[in-house]
N, C-alpha and C positions, 0 to 999 in steps of 0.2 A: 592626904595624897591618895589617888584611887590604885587600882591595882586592874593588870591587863594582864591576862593570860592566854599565854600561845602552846599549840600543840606543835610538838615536834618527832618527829620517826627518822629522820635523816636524808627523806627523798626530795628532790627536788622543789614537789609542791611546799613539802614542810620548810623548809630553808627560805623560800618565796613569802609566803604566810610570817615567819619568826621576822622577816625584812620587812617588811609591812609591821608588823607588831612591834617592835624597834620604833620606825616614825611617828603610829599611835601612842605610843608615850611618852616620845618625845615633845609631842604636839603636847597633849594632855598634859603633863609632867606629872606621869604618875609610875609606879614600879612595875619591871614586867618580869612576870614569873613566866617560865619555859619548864614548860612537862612533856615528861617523856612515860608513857605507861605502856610495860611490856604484858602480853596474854600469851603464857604458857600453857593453855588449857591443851590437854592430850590431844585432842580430836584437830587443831591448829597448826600440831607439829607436825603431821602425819606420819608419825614411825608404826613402824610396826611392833604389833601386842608385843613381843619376845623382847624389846629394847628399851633398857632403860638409862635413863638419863638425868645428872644431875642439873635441873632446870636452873639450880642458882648462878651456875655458869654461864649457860646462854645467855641470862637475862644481863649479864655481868659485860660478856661479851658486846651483846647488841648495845647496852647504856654507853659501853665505853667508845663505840663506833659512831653512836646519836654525836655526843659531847664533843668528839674530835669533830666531826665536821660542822656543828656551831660553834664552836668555840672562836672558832678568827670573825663570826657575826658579830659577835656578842663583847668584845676585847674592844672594841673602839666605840662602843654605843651611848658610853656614857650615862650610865642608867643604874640605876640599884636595880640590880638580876636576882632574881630566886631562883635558883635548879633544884628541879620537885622531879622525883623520879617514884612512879606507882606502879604496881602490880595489877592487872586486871585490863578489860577490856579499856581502851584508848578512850573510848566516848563517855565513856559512864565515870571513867576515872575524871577526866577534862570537867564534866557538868559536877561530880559532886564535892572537886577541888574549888572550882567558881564559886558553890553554895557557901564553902567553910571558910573562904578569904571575903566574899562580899564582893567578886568583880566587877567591873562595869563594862568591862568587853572580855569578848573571848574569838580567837584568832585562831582558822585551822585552815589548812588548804581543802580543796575540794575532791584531790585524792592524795594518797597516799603508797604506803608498799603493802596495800588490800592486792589479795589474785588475781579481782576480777578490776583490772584497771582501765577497761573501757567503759565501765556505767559512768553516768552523767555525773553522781557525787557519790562517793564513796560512805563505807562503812560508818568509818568516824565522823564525817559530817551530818550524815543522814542520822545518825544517833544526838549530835548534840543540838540539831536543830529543831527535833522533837520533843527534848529531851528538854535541853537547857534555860536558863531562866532569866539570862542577861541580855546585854545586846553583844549580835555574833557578827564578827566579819568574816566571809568565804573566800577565798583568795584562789585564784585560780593557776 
């Protein structure tokens, strides 16, 4: 059985993309792991120097906000799910999850909840299309 993995943040595109990754393995009949990778790096959060914050929380926070809104996807899909949740940047996390399962696709929308949400492809695509090693779908 192969293994398909989708990125997920909770934004529209991601939910779009996890929909599409559903059909792809359904088609294929193969497992779909859904990742969710949060980046707390200071410079991301933009607080200020004097503030500090237990980051385990947010991350705790944002996971539990991702999973509530796939969850009614993913409940009727009829699939063996994997929920992989990583620390670190979305792209890098997505490509070196792909390397350690042996993917054969990799599923991400083409933006996400990046700042700059007018560029043509976003952060984390633009990182695992450079980056990644399998075959990718962009979902828009």
């Amino acid at each position: 059985m192969g293994h398909i993995v989708v990125g997920v943040d909770g934004s529209e595109e991601s939910l779009r993309a996890l929909t599409k990754a559903i059909d792809e393995a359904v088609l294929r009949r193969a497992d779909l792991h859904v990742l969710h990778a949060v980046d707390l790096s200071p410079a991301l959060l933009h607080l200020p120097h004097d503030v500090t914050v237990d980051t385990r929380d947010l991350a705790n926070e944002q996971r539990t906000k991702v999973w509530t809104v796939a969850q009614p996807l993913l409940e009727n899909a009829g699939l063996e799910v994997v929920r992989v949740d990583r620390e670190g940047r979305p792209g890098q996390a997505l490509v070196e999850y792909c390397a350690e399962i042996g993917a054969e696709l990799l599923v991400v929308g083409t933006r996400g909840r990046g700042r700059v949400r007018s560029l043509l492809l976003g952060s984390t695509a633009e990182d695992v299309v450079n980056r990644g090693e399998c075959d990718m779908l962009l979902v828009r």
